[in-house]
C-alpha positions as CSV (number, residue, x, y, z in Angstrom):
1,X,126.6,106.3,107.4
2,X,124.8,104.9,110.0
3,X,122.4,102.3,108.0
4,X,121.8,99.3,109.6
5,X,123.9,99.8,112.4
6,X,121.1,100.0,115.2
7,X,122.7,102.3,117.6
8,X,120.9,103.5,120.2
9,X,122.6,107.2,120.5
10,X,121.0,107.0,116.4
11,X,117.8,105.6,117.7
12,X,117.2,107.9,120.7
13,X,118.2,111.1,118.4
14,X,115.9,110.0,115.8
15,X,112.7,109.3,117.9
16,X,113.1,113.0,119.6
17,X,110.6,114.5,116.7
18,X,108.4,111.1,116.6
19,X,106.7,112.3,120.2
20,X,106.9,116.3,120.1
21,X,103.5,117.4,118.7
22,X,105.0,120.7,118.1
23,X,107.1,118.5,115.2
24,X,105.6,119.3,111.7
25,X,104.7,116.1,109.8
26,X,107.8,116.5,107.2
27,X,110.2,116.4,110.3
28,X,108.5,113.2,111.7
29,X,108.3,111.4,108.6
30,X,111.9,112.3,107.7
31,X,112.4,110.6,110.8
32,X,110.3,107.8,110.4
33,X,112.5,107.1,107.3
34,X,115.3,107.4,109.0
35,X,114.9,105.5,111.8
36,X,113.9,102.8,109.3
37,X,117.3,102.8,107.8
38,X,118.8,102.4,111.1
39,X,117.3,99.7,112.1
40,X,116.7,98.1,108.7
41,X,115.2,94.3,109.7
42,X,115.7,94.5,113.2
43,X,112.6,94.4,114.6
44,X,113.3,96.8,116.8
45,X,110.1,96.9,119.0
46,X,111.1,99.7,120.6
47,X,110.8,101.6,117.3
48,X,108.0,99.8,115.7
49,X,106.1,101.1,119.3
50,X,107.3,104.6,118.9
51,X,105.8,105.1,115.4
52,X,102.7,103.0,115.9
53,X,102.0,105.9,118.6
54,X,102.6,108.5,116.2
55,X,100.3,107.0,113.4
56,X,97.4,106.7,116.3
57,X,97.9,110.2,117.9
58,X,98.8,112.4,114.6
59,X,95.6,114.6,114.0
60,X,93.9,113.4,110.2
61,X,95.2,116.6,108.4
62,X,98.3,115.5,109.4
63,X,97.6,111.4,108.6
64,X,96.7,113.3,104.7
65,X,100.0,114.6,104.2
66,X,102.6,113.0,101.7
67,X,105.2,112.9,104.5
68,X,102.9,110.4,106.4
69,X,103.7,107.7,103.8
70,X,107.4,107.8,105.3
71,X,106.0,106.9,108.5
72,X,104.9,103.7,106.9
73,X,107.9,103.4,104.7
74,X,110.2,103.3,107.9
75,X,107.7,101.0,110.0
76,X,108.0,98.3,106.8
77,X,112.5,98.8,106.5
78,X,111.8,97.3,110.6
79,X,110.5,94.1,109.4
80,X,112.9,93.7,106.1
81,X,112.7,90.0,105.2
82,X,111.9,89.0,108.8
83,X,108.5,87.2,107.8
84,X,106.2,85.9,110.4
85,X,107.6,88.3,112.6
86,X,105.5,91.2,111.5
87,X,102.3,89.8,112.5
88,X,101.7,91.0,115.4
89,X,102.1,94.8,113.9
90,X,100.2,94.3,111.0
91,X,97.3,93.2,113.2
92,X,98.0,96.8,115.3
93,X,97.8,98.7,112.2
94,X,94.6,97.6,111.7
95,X,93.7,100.2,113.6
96,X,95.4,102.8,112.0
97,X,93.1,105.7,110.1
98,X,92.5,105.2,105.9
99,X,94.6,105.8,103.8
100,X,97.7,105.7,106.0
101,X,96.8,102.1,107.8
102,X,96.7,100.1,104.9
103,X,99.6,101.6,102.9
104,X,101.5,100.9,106.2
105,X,99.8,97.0,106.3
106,X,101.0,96.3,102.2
107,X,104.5,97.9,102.8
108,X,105.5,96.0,106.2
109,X,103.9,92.5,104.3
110,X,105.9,93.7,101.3
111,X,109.0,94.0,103.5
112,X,108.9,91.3,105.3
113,X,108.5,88.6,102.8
114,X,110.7,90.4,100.3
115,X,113.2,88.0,99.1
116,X,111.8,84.9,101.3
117,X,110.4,83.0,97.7
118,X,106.8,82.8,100.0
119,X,104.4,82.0,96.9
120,X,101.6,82.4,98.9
121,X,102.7,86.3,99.9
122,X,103.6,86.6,96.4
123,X,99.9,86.0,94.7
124,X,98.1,88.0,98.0
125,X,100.8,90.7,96.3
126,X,99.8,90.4,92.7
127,X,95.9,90.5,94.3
128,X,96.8,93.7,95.7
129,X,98.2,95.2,92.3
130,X,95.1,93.6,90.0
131,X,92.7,95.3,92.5
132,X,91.4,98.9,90.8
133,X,90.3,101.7,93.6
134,X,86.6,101.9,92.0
135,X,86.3,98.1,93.0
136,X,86.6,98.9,96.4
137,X,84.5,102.2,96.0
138,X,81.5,99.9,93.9
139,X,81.5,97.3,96.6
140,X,81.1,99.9,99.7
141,X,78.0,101.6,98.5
């Protein structure tokens, strides 16, 4: 019901899980997703903040966990078809632990540029999907 309608009662309830590190990881990525919704191409930095914390302080067990995707998921809604805008998070994700930092790095991209007819975006994107994981693997060792 509240999709999209940025309100900050919404927002404030929804970030209450994002900072307790008594909070299981299926509570804070249900969140996560949530709060994406919410603000769905907003922007909202005081969101994108609050769960670029949570990537960077969340132990690696919990990083591993399925529910960690949704903290991407809801991090890349944020930036929905807002484009150059992203920038500055995809550069802080960078720093965000394997495997979580660069599913969160293809989903806000994705997200952004969704709809936006970028060709450039759109071939880095068919890159991505062409590449096979024991590429990568081969060209580490």
């Amino acid at each position: 019901a509240y999709a999209g309608s940025a309100r900050e009662d919404v927002i404030d309830l929804l970030t209450g899980p994002l900072g307790d590190p008594a909070s299981n990881m299926e509570a804070v990525g249900v969140s996560a997703l949530a709060l994406g919704m919410v603000c769905v191409g907003t922007g909202n930095l005081e969101v994108v903040s609050a769960l670029l914390s949570t990537m960077m302080e969340r132990s690696a067990a919990d990083v591993q966990t399925p529910y960690s995707r949704y903290l991407a998921l809801g991090m890349a809604l944020l930036y929905m078809g807002r484009g150059d805008e992203a920038e500055a998070t995809l550069e802080a994700l960078q720093t965000i632990a394997e495997p979580l930092g660069s599913t969160a790095r293809v989903l806000v991209d994705t997200c952004a540029y969704a709809g936006t007819g970028n060709v450039l975006k759109v071939q880095q994107m068919l890159h991505i999907c062409s590449e096979h994981h024991g590429d990568k693997d081969e060209e580490e060792e």
